[in-house]
C-alpha positions as CSV (number, residue, x, y, z in Angstrom):
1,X,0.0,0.0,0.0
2,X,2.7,2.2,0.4
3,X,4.3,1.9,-2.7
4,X,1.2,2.2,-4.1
5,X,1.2,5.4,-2.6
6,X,4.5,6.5,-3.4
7,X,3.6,6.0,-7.2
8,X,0.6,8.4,-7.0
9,X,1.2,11.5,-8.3
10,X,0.3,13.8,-5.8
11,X,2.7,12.3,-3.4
12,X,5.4,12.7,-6.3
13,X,4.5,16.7,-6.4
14,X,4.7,17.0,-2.5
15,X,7.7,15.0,-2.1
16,X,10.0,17.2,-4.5
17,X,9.0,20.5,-2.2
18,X,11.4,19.8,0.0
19,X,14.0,19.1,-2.4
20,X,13.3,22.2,-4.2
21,X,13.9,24.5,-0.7
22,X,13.9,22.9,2.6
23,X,13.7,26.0,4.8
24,X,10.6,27.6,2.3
25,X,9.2,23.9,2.4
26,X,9.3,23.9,6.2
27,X,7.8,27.6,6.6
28,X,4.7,26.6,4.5
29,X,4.2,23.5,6.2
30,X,4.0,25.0,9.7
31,X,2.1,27.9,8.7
32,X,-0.7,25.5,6.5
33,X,-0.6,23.7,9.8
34,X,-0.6,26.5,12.1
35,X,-4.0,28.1,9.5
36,X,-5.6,24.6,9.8
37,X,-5.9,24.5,13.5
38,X,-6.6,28.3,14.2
39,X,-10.7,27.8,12.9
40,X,-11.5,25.3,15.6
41,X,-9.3,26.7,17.8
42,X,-11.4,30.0,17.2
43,X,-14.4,28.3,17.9
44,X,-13.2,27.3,21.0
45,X,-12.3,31.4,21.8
46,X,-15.9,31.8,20.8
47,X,-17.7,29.3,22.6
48,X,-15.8,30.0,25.6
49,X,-16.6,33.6,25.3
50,X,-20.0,33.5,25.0
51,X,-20.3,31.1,28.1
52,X,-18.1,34.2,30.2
53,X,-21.0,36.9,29.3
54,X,-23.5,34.3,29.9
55,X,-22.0,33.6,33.5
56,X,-20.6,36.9,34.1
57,X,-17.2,35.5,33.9
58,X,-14.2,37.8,34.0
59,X,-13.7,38.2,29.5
60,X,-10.2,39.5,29.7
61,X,-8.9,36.2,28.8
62,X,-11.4,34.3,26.2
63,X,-11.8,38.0,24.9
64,X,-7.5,38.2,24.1
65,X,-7.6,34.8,23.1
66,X,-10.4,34.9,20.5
67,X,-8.5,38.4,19.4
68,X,-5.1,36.8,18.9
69,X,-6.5,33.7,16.8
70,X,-8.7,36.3,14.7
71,X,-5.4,38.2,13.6
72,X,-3.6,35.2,13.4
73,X,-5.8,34.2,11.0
74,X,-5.7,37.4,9.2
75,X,-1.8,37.8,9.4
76,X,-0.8,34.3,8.5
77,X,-2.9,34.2,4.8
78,X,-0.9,36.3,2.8
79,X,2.2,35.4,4.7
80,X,1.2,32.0,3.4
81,X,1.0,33.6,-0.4
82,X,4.0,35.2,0.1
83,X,5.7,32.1,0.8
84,X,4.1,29.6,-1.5
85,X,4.9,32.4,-4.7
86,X,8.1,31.7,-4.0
87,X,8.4,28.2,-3.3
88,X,6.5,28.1,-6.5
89,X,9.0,29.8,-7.8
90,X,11.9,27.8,-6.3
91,X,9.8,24.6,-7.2
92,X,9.5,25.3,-10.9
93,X,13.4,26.3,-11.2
94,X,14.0,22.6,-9.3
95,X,11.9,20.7,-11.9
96,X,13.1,22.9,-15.0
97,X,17.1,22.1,-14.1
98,X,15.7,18.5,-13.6
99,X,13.7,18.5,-17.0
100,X,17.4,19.9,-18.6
101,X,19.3,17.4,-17.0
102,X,17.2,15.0,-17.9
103,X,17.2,16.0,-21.7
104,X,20.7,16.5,-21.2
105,X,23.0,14.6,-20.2
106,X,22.2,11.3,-21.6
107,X,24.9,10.8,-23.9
108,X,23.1,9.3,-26.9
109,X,19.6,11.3,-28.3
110,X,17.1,7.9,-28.3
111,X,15.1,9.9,-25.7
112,X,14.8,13.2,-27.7
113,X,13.5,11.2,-30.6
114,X,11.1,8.5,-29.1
115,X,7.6,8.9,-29.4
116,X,6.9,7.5,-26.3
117,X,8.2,10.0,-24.7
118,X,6.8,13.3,-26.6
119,X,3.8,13.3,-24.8
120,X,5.6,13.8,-21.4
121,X,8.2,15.4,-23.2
122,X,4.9,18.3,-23.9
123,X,3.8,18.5,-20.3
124,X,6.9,18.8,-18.9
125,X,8.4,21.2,-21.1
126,X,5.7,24.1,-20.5
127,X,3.9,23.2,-17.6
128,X,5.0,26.7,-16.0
129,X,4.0,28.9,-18.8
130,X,0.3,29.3,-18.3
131,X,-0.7,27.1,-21.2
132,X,-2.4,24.3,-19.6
133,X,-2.6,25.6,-16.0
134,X,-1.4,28.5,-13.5
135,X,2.0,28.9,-12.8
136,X,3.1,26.8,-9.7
137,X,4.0,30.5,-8.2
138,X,0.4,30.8,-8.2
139,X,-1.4,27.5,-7.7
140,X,0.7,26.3,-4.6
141,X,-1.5,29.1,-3.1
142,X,-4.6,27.6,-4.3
143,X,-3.4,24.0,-2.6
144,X,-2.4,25.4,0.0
145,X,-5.7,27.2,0.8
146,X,-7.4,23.6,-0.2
147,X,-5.1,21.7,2.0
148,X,-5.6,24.1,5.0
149,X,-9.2,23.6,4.6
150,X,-9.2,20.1,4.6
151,X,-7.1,20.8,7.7
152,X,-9.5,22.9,9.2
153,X,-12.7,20.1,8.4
154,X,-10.7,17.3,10.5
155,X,-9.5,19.1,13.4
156,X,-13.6,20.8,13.5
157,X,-14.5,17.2,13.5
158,X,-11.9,16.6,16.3
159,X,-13.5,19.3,18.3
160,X,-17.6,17.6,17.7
161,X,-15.9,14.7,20.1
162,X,-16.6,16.7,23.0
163,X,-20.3,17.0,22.1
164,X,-21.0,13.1,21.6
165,X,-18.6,10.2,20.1
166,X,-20.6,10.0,17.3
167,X,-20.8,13.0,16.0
168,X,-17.4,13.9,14.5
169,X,-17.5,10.1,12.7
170,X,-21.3,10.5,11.5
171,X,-20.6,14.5,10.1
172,X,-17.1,13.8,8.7
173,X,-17.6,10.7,7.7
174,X,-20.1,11.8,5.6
175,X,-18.0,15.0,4.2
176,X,-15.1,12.4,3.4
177,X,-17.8,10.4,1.6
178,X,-18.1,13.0,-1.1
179,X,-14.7,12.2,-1.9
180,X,-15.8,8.5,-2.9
181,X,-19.2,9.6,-4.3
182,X,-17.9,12.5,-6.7
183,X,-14.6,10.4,-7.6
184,X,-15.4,10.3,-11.2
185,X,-15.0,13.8,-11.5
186,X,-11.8,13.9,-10.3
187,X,-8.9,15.1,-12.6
188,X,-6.6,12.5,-11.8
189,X,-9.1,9.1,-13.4
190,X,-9.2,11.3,-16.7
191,X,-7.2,14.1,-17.2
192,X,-4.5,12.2,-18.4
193,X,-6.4,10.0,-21.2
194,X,-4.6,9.4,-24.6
195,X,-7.1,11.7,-26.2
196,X,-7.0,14.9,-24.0
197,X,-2.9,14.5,-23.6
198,X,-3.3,14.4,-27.8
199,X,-5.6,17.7,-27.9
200,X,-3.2,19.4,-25.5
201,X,-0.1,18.4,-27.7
202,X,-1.6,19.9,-30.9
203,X,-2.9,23.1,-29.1
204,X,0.4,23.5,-27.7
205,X,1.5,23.0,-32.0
206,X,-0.8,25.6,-33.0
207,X,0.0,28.1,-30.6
208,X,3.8,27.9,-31.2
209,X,3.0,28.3,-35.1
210,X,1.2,31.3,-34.0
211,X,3.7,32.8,-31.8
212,X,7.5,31.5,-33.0
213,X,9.2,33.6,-35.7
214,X,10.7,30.6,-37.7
215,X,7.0,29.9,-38.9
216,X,6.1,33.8,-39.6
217,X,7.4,34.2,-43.3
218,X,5.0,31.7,-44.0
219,X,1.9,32.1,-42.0
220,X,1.9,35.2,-44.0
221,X,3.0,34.7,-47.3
222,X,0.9,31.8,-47.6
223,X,-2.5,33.5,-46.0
224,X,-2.5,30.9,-43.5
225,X,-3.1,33.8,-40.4
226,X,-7.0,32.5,-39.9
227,X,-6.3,29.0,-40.6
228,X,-3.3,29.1,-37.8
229,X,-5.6,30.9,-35.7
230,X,-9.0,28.7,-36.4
231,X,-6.6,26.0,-35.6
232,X,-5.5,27.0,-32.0
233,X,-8.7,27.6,-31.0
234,X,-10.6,24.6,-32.8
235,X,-7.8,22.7,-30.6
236,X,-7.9,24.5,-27.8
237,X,-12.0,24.1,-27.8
238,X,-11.6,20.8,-28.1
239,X,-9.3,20.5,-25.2
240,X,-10.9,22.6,-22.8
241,X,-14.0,20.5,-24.0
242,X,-12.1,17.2,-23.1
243,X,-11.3,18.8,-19.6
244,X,-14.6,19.4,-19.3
245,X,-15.8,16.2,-19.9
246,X,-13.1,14.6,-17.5
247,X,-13.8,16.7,-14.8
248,X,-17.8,17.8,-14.1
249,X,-19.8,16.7,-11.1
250,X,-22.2,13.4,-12.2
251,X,-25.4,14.3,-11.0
252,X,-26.5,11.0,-9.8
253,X,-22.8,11.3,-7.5
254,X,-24.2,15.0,-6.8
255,X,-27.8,13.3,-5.7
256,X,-25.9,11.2,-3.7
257,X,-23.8,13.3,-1.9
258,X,-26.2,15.9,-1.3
259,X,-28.5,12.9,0.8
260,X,-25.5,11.8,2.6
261,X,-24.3,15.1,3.8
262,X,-27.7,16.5,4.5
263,X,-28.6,13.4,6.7
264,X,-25.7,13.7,8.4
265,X,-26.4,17.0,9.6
266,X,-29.6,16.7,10.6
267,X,-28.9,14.3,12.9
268,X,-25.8,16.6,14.4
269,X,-27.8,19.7,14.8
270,X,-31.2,17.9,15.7
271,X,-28.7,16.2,18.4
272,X,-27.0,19.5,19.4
273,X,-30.5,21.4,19.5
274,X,-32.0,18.5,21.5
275,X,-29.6,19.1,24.0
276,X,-29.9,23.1,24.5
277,X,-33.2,22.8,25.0
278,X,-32.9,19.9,27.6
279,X,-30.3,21.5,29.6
280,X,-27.4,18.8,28.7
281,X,-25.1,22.3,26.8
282,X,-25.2,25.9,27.9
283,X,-24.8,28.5,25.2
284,X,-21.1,28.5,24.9
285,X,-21.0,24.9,24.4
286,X,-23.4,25.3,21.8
287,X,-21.5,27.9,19.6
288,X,-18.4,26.3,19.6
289,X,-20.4,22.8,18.7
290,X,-22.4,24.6,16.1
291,X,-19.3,26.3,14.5
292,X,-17.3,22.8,14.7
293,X,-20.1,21.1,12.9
294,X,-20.2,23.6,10.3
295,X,-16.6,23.6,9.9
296,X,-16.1,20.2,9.3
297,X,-17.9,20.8,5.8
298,X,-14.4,21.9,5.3
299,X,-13.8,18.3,4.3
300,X,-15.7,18.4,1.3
301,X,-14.4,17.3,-2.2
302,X,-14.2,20.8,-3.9
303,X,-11.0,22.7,-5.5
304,X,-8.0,21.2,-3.8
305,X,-8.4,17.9,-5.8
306,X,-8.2,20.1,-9.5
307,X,-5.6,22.3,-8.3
308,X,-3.9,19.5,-7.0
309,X,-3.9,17.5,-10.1
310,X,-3.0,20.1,-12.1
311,X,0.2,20.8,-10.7
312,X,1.2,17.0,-9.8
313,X,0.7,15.7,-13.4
314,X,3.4,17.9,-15.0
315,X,5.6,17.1,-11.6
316,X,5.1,13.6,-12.3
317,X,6.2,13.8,-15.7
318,X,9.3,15.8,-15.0
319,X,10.4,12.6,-12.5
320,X,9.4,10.5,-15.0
321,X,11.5,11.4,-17.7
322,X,14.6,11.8,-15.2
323,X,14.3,7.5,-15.2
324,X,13.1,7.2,-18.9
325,X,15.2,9.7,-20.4
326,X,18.3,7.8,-19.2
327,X,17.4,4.5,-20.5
328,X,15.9,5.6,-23.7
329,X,19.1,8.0,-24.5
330,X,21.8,5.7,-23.0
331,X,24.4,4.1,-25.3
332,X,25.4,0.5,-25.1
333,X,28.5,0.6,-23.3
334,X,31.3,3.2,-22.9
335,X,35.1,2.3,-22.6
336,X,37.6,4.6,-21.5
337,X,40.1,4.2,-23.8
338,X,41.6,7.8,-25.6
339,X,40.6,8.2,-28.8
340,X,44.0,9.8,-29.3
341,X,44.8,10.3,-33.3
342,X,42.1,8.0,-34.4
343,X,41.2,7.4,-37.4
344,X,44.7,6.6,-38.4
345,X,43.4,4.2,-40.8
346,X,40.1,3.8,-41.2
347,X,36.7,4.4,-39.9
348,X,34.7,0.7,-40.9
349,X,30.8,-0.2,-40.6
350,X,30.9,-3.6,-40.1
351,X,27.5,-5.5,-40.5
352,X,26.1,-2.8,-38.8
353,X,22.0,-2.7,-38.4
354,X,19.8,-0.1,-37.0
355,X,16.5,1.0,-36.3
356,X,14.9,4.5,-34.5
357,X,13.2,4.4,-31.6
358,X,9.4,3.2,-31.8
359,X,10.0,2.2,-35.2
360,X,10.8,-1.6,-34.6
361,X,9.5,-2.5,-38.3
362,X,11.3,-0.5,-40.1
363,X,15.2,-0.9,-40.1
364,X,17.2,2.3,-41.5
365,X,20.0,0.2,-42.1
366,X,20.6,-3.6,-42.0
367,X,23.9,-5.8,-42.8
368,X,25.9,-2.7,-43.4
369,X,29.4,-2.4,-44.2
370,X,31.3,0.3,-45.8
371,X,35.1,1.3,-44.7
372,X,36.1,5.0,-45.0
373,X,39.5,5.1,-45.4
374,X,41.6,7.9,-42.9
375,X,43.3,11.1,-44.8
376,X,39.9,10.9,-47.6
377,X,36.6,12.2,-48.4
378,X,33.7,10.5,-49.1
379,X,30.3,11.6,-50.2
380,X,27.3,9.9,-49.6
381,X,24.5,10.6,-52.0
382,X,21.2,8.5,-52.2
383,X,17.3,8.9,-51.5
384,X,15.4,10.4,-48.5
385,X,15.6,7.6,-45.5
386,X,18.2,5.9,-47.1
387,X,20.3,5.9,-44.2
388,X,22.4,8.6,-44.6
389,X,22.2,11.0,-41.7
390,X,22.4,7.7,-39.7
391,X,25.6,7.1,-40.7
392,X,26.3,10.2,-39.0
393,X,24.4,10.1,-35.6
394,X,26.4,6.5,-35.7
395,X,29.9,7.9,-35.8
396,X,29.4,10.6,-34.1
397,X,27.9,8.1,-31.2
398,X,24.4,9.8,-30.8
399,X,23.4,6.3,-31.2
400,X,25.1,2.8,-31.0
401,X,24.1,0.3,-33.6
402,X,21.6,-2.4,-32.8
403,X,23.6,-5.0,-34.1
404,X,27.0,-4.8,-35.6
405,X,29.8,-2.3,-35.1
406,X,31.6,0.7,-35.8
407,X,35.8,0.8,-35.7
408,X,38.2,3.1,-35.9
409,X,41.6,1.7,-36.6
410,X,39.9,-2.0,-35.7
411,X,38.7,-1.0,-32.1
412,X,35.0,-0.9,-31.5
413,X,34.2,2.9,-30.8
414,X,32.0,1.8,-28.0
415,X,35.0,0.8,-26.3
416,X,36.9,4.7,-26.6
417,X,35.7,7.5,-23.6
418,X,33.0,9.0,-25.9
419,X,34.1,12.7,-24.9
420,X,37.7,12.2,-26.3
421,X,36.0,10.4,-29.2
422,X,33.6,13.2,-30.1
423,X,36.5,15.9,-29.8
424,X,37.9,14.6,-33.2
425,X,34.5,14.8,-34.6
426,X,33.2,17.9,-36.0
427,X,30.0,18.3,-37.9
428,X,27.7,20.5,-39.2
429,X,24.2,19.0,-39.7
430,X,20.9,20.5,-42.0
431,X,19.6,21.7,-38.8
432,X,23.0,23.0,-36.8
433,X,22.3,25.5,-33.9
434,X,22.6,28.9,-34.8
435,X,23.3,30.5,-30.6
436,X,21.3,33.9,-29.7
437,X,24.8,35.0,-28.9
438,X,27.6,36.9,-30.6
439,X,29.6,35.5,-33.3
440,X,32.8,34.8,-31.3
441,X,30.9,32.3,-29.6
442,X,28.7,30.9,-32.7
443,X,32.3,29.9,-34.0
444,X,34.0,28.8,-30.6
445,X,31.2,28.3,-28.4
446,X,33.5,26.5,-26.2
447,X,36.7,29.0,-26.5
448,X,39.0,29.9,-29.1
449,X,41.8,32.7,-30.3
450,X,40.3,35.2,-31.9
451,X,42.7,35.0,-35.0
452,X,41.3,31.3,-34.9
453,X,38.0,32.2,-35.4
454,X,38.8,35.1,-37.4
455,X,40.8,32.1,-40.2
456,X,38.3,30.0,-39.8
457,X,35.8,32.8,-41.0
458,X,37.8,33.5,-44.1
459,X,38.1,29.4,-44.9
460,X,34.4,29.4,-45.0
461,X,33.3,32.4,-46.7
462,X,32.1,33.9,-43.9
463,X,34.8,37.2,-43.3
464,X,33.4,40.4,-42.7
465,X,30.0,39.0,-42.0
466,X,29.6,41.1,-38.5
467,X,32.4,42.0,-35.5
468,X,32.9,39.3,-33.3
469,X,31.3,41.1,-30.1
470,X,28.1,41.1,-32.7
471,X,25.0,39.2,-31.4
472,X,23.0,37.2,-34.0
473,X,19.9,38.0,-32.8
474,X,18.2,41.1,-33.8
475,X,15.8,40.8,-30.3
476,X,19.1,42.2,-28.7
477,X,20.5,46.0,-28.5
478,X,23.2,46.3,-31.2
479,X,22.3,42.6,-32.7
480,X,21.9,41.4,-36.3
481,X,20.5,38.2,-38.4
482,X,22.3,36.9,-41.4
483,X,20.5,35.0,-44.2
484,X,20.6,31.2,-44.4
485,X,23.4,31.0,-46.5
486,X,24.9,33.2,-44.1
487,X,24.3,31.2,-41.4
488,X,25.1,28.1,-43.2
489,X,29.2,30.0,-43.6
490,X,28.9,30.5,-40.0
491,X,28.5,26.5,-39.2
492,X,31.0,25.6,-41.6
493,X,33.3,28.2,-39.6
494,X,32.6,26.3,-36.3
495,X,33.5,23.4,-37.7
496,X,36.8,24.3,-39.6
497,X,37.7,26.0,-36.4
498,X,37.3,22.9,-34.5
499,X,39.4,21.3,-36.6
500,X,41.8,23.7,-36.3
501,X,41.5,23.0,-32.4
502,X,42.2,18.7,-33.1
503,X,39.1,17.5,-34.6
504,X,40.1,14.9,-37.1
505,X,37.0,13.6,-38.7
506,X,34.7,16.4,-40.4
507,X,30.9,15.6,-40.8
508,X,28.5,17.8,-43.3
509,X,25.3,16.5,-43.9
510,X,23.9,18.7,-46.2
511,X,25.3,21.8,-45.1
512,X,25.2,23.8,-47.7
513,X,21.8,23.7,-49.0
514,X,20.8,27.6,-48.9
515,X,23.6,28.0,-51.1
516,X,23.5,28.5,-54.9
517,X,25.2,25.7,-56.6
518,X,28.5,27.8,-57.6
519,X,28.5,28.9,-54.1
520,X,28.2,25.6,-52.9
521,X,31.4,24.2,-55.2
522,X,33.5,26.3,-54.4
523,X,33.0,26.2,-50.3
524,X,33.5,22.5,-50.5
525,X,36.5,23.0,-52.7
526,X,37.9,25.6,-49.8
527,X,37.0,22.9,-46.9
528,X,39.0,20.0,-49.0
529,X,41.6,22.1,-48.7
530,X,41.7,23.1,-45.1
531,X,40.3,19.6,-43.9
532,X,43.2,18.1,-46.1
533,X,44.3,16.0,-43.2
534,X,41.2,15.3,-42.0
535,X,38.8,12.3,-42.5
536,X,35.7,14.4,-44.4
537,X,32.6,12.9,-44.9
538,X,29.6,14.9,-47.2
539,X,26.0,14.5,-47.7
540,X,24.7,16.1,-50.3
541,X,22.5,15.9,-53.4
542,X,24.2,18.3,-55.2
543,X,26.6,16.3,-57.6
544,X,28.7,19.6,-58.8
545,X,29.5,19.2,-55.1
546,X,30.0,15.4,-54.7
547,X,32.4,15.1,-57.5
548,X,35.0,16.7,-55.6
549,X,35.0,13.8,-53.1
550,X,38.0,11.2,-53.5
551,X,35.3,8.2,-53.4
552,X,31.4,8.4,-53.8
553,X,28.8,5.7,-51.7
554,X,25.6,5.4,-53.2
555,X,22.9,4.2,-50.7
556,X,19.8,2.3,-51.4
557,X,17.6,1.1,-48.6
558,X,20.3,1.0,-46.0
559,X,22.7,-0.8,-48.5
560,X,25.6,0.2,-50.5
561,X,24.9,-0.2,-53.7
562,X,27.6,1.7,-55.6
563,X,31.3,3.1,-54.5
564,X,33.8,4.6,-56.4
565,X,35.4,7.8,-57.6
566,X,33.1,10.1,-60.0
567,X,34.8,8.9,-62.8
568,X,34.5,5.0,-62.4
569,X,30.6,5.5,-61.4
570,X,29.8,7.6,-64.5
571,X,31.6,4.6,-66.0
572,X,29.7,2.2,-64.2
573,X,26.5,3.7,-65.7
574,X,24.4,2.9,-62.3
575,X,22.4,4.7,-60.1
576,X,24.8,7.4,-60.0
577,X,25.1,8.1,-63.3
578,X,21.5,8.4,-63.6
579,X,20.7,10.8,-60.7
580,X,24.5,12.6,-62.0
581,X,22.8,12.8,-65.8
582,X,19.4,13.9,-64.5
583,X,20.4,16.9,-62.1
584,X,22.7,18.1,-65.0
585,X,19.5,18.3,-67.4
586,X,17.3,20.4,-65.3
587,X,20.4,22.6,-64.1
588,X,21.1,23.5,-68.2
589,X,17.3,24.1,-68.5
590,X,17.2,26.3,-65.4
591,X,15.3,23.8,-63.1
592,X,15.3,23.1,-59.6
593,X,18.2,20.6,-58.9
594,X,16.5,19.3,-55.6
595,X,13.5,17.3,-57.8
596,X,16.4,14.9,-59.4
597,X,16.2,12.3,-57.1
598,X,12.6,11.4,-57.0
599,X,12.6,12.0,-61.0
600,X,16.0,9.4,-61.0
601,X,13.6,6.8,-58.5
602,X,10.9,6.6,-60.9
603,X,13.1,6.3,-63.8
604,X,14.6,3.2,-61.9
605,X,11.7,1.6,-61.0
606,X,9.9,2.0,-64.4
């Protein structure tokens, strides 16, 4: 039962408050404590009042004492606010450096890419920003007054045992029962179906079409401003629809509740009533009685259990991931040797298979092999999902190969101390970073000379572009944006100035695509030159680019079909000669390049 426990939820959300700050934890423990006893303790004051001015008692002391409770009361509920806003506060920063390390510091990306996770992924990633609830700075309030409430219902209850034994267990048992009669409606059965967690992730979608500036060129260009906006709030309908649904009282659980609680208080008061007029209480007794009984109502199934819910899913979430996250992105094993000066002779796919996360039937690449000899260039060319940016996220140990293995100079990568591995790997993928920071740091984001970065600029194209202090962000004072091919010079910088700093393998998938075809050529033929030494590895579709490359690998379902220099495979008369003759075409008749392959795949087939 107590693991049980442990696994719900709600226990999860209370149990990382302490973690999050221990002294602010403690403080708003003690003082929902200290606001859940005060009520009964008021009534107590009261009763105990009245019975002094019925008696003629001296009222100095029931009259301070009902006065210091009252401003107790008073004092200690924004105190309370003040205190949960900022273990809120401290609370979301605790779960948002969990959520990064989470994301983080596995060393492969399985996690970032598995489907089963993207739903978590969703609600712990914003759970703080208003979308699909308040802000914890805000809702710890609301529990808290919910929990002090409950509080307050139970130790009223307490107090009804001084009336008749009975009482407090007939009244509060009935208030509990509420929670067992209107458990349907309670967030935590249905709030986290398949179907509402789907609604929320495409609201979430549709709002960050609406609102992030990569998506604003087109939203406009295409007249797509109403559809975007029909589209949040057709999702967002549906959602709070969903919601809704999941969370309204059931009438016959209403009916139900309403007889228990309504019995049960009839028989309190007709009890407490009884015994005024027979003499068995005198007027103080029955004030403090009568406020007790009401207060136990406290108890009742109301807010708390939303609020609660609320807040604990997205908790739960964020401690979910921190176990999943390190499973799904771990890599098989990791040796320690130093990757030294490898590849000294060669980089080799040896029967190598692998398939993505969640997609168990469909193996990228199966029976591989493929050796890449140290000192060359190779270019990879081949259709969409042929397996080529695999190849990458393989050497570069994002992932480890399902079956098979990767070498370098005979020894199994997996067994080389992935850091010192990955620092002779550079790459610059079709989606590489481009950092809201200056351009210094865009190059060398981990440290470099100046007249390092400044070279590598001019090896890529990119001199002159900005100063380095620049920031390429225009949403800064003094900052800039460059155009894609702009950008694209900037990667190719970082990575030529990586390997001026030891890398010895140089990865570019696709990473000149925003360039003109000219412009492309001749970058490549600058990064031959300064990667001479270097193992350099290209994906492209461009073949006025791939040419250049000492060997070419054509890849067909996660197969080798092809190898060679340009000249033996325009010999060969294959696959490459086909795409090679076909992009040529449409680049003398002034067509796009880019439609070559699925023109060549057709061709093939037919």
């Amino acid at each position: 039962m107590i693991a049980r426990l442990r696994e719900r939820q709600e226990w999860q959300f209370f149990s990382v408050l302490h973690r999050a700050d221990l002294p602010l934890a403690a403080a708003w423990w003690s003082v929902l404590t200290l606001r859940g006893l005060l009520p009964a303790g008021f009534a107590i004051a009261m009763g105990a009042l009245v019975s002094a001015v019925e008696n003629g008692q001296p009222l100095t002391t029931p009259l301070t004492a009902t006065g210091a409770i009252f401003a107790a009361l008073q004092v200690l509920t924004p105190l309370h606010a003040a205190i949960s806003a900022n273990l809120g506060d401290r609370t979301s920063a605790w779960l948002y450096d969990r959520l990064t390390e989470a994301c983080v510091q596995p060393p492969g990306m399985g996690h970032l890419e598995d489907p089963k996770l993207a739903r978590d992924m969703t609600t712990a990633r914003d759970f703080d920003l208003g979308m699909t609830g308040p802000p914890l700075s805000l809702s710890l309030d609301f529990i808290a007054g919910g929990l002090v409430e409950l509080l307050a219902g139970l130790a009223s209850a307490v107090v009804l045992f001084g009336f008749a034994w009975w009482a407090p267990l007939v009244l509060g048992g009935a208030w509990l029962a509420t929670h067992w009669l209107l458990r349907e409606s309670g967030v935590w059965k249905d709030r986290r179906t398949d179907e509402v967690q789907a609604a929320q992730q495409q609201a979430d979608y549709a709002y960050r079409l609406a609102v992030d500036a990569p998506a604003a060129k087109e939203i406009r260009m295409f007249g797509l401003v109403g559809w975007v906006i029909d589209r949040f709030a057709a999702h967002r309908v549906t959602l709070h629809e969903l919601q809704y649904k999941a969370t309204r009282l059931r009438e016959r659980s209403v009916l139900a509740s309403l007889a228990v609680v309504l019995g049960a208080n009839i028989a309190v008061f007709w009890a407490l009533g009884s015994q005024v007029i027979g003499g068995g209480i005198d007027l103080g007794a029955l004030v403090t009685f009568a406020q007790a009984a009401i207060g136990t109502s406290l108890i009742a199934f109301g807010g708390l259990n939303w609020a609660l819910d609320g807040s604990a899913a997205p908790v739960a979430a964020v401690l979910r991931l921190g176990k999943q996250t390190g499973e799904r992105g771990a890599l098989a094993t990791t040796g320690e040797q130093p990757a030294q000066q490898r590849p000294a002779k060669e980089i080799r796919f040896r029967n190598v298979s692998f398939t993505y996360p969640g997609e168990e039937a469909r193996p990228i690449l199966q029976g591989f092999d493929l050796t890449i000899p140290a000192g060359s260039s190779l270019a990879i060319v081949g259709r969409n999902g042929a397996g080529k940016t695999t190849l990458a996220k393989l050497i570069c140990r994002l992932y480890d190969p399902g079956d098979g293995v990767v070498e370098a100079d005979g020894v199994d990568i997996r067994a080389l101390g992935i850091d010192s591995w990955r620092q002779r790997i550079t790459a610059v993928f079709q989606d590489f970073i481009r950092f809201d920071l200056s351009l210094r740091d865009n190059v060398a984001p981990r440290g470099a000379p100046d007249e390092v970065i400044e070279e590598a600029l001019r090896e890529a194209g990119a001199a002159g572009l900005a100063e380095l202090d620049t920031v390429l962000a225009k949403g800064y004072p003094g900052g800039t944006d460059l155009s894609g091919g702009q950008w694209q010079r900037i990667a190719l910088a970082r990575a030529l100035c990586a390997v001026k700093q030891g890398a010895g393998v140089v990865l570019l998938d696709e990473p000149t695509a925003q360039l003109d075809v000219r412009g492309e050529a001749e970058i490549f033929e600058r990064l031959l030159t300064a990667t001479a030494h270097c193992t350099t590895i290209l994906i492209s579709h461009r073949f006025s680019t791939v040419r250049q490359a000492d060997r070419i690998c054509v890849l067909e379902q996660g197969r080798v079909v092809e190898l060679g220099t340009h000249d033996e495979l325009m010999h060969l008369g294959g696959r490459y000669r086909t795409m090679f003759d076909l992009q040529a075409q449409r680049f003398a008749a002034g067509l796009p390049e880019e439609d070559a392959e699925e023109e060549m795949t057709y061709d093939v087939l037919s």
